[in-house]
C-alpha positions in Angstrom: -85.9 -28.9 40.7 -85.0 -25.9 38.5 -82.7 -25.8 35.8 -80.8 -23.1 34.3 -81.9 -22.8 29.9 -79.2 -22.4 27.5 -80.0 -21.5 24.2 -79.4 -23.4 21.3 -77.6 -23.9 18.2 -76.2 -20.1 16.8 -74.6 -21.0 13.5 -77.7 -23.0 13.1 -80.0 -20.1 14.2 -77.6 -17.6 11.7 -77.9 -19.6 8.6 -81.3 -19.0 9.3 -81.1 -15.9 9.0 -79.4 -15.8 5.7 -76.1 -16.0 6.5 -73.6 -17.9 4.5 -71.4 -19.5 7.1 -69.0 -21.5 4.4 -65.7 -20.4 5.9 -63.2 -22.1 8.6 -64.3 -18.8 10.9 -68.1 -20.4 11.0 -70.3 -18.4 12.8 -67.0 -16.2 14.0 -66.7 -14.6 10.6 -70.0 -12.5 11.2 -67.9 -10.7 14.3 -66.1 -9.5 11.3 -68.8 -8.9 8.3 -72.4 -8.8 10.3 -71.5 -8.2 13.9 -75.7 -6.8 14.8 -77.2 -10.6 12.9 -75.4 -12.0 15.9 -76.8 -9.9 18.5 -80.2 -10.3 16.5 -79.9 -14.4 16.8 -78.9 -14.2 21.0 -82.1 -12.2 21.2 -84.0 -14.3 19.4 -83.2 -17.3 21.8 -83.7 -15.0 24.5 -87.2 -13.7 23.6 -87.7 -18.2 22.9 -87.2 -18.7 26.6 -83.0 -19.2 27.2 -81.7 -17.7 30.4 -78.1 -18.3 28.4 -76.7 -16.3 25.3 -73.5 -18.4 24.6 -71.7 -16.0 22.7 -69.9 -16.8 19.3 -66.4 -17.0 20.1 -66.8 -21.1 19.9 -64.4 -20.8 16.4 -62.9 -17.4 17.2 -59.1 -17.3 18.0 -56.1 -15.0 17.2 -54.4 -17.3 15.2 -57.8 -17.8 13.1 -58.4 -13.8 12.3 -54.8 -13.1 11.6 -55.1 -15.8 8.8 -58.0 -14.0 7.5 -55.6 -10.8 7.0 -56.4 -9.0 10.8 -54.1 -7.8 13.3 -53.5 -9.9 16.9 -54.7 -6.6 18.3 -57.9 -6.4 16.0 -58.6 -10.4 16.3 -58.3 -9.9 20.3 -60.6 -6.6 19.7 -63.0 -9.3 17.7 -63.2 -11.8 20.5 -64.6 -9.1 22.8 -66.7 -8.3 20.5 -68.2 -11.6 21.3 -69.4 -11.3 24.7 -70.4 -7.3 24.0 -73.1 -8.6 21.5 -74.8 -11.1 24.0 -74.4 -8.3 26.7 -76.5 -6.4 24.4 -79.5 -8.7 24.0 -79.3 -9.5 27.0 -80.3 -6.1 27.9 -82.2 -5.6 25.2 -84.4 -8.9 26.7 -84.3 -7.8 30.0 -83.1 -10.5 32.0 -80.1 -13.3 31.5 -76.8 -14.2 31.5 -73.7 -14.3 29.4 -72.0 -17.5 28.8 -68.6 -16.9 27.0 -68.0 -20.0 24.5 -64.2 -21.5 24.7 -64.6 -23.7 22.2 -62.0 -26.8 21.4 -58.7 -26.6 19.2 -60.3 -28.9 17.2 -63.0 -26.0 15.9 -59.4 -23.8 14.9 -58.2 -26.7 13.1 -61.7 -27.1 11.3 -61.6 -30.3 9.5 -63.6 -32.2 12.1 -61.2 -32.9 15.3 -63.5 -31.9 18.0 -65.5 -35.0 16.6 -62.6 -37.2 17.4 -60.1 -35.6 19.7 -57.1 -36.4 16.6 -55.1 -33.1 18.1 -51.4 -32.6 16.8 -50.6 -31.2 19.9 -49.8 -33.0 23.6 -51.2 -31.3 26.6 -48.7 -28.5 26.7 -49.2 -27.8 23.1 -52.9 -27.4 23.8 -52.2 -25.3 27.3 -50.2 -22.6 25.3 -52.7 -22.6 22.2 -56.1 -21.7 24.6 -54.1 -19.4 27.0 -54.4 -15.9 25.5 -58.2 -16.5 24.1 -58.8 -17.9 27.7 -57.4 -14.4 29.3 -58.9 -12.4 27.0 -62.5 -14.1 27.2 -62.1 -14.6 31.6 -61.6 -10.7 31.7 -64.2 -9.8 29.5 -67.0 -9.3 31.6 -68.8 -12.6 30.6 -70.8 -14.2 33.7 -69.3 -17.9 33.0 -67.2 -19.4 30.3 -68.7 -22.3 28.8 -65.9 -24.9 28.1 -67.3 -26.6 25.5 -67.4 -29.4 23.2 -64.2 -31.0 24.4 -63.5 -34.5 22.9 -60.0 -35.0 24.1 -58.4 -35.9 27.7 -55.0 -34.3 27.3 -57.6 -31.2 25.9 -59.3 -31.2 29.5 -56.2 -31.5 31.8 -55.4 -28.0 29.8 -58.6 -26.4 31.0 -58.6 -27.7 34.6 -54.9 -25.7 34.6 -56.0 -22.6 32.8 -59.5 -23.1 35.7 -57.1 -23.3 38.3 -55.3 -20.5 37.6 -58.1 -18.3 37.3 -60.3 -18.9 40.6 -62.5 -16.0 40.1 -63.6 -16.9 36.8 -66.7 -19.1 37.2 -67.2 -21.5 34.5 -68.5 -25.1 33.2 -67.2 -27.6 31.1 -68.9 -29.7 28.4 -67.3 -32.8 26.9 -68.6 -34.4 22.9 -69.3 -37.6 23.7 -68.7 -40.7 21.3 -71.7 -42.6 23.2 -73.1 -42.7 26.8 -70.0 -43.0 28.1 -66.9 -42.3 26.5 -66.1 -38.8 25.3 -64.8 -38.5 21.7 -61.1 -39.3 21.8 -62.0 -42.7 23.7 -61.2 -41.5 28.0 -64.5 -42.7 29.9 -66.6 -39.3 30.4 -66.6 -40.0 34.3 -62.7 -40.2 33.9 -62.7 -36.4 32.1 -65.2 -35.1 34.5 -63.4 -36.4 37.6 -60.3 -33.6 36.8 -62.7 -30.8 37.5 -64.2 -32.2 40.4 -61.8 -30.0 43.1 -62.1 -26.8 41.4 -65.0 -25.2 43.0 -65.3 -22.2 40.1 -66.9 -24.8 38.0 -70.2 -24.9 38.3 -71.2 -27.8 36.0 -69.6 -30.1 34.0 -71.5 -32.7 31.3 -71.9 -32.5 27.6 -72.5 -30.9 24.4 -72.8 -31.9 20.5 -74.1 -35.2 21.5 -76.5 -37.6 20.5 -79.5 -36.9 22.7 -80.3 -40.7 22.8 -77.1 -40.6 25.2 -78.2 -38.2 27.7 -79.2 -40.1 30.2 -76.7 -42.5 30.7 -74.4 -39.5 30.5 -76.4 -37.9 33.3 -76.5 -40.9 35.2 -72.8 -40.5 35.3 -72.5 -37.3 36.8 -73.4 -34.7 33.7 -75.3 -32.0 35.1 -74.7 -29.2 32.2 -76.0 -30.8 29.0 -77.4 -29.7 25.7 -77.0 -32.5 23.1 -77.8 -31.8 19.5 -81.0 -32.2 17.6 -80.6 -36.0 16.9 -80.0 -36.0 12.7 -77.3 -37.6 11.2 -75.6 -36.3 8.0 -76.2 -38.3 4.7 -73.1 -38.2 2.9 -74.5 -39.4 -0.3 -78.1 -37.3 -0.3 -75.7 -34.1 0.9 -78.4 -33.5 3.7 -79.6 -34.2 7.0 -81.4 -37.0 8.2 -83.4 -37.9 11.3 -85.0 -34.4 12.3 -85.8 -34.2 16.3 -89.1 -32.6 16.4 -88.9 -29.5 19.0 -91.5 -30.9 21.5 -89.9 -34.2 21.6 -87.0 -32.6 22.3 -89.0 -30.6 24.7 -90.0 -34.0 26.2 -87.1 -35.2 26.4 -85.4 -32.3 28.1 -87.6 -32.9 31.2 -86.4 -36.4 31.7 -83.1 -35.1 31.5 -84.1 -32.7 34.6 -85.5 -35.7 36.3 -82.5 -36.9 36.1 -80.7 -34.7 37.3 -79.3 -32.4 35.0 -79.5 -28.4 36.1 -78.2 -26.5 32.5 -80.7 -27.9 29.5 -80.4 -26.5 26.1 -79.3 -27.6 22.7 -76.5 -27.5 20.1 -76.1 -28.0 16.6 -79.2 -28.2 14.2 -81.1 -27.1 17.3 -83.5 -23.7 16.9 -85.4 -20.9 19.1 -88.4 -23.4 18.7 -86.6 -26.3 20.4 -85.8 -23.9 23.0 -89.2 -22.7 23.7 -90.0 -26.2 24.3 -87.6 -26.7 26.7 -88.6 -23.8 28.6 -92.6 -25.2 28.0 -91.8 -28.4 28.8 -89.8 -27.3 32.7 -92.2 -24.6 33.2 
């Protein structure tokens, strides 16, 4: 069975690179300050083996630039910005496609939510919040949003709405996942993927920024999109990171998860170009 490779973590891959992402933009401040290191880091996890650039629009929103001092008109400007860059590598790399990230309130907020689903907002709250970076990223010539990292249920039901309304746009949808079978706020996963399962503009639904030891229970559940993150957990007290996945066991790993079942494989955060050349080694 084939799968489709995503790439892997790009605020991860940036910092890298050099680039200071201390800011409650993240990696969606560089669409202001650095816009070609972006294009430079989709490359690079094309040129590793991904068939995906997701683009860096995960933290982006209107409401996020205009605090930073920008006009709606220059933060909308920003956003499709986004999907130009991967359009560039992409061509640049000579094959691919163009994933266009629609990343969580929780990311806006920036204080951790999308690890817990916590939201200040009910369901309509959340429906009006993603609308106009939804429209702007479904007409912006992407190939396929990429609904991702969504810990919260009312969060979802926005989604499947704004999916609904939008039938041409194809698309999948991710959930963060507490364990192997609850996403984040607590709502079984197979609960939350259920409300996509009539919308036939979504491709794949599973999960992101995840534990990879709960990929396969997550798969055995119906996740068929998933790229987990690289496994470490963050010592509070030692102010680093803990538990390194090695690349070709992640590698490894990734083609149990095709055995599985699962047809999108890639990774999130902490993972690099290297873990994604293993993927691609390891379902060659």
């Amino acid at each position: 069975m084939s799968s489709l490779v995503l790439d892997g973590g790009l605020a991860t891959h940036l910092e890298a690179l050099g680039c200071d992402l201390s800011d409650e933009l993240w990696s969606a401040k560089l669409l202001m300050e650095d816009p070609d290191v972006i294009r430079r880091a989709h490359l690079d996890y094309f040129m590793a083996g991904a068939d995906v650039a997701t683009t860096a629009s995960y933290q982006a929103s209107i409401e996020g630039f205009v605090r930073h001092g920008l006009t709606s008109d220059q933060a909308r400007d920003l956003i499709r910005l986004s999907v130009t860059l991967a359009a560039q590598a992409r061509d640049a790399a000579g094959h691919g496609l163009v994933a266009a990230s629609v990343g969580p309130y929780g990311a806006y907020l920036a204080n951790g939510a999308e690890y817990t689903g916590d939201y200040d907002l009910d369901e309509g709250g959340l429906l009006d919040w993603h609308r106009d970076r939804f429209e702007i990223l479904a007409t912006s010539g992407a190939d396929v949003l990429a609904c991702e990292t969504i810990p919260s249920f009312d969060e979802a039901r926005a989604l499947a709405t704004l999916l609904r309304e939008t039938p041409s746009v194809q698309a999948w949808v991710s959930f963060s996942c507490r364990d192997g079978e609850h996403i984040n706020d607590g709502t079984a996963f197979k609960e939350s993927a259920a409300l996509f399962e009539d919308l036939p503009n979504v491709t794949a639904v599973g999960v992101n920024c995840t534990a990879p030891r709960f990929i396969p229970s997550l798969i055995r559940q119906g996740a068929t999109v998933v790229y987990p993150n690289s496994g470490e957990t963050w010592d509070a007290a030692a102010q680093r990171w803990t538990g390194l996945t090695d690349p070709v066991e992640y590698g490894e790993a990734a083609a149990e998860w095709r055995a599985l079942g699962a047809t999108h494989i890639g990774g999130c955060c902490r993972t690099t170009p290297a873990h994604i050349r293993e993927i691609r080694s390891h379902l060659a």
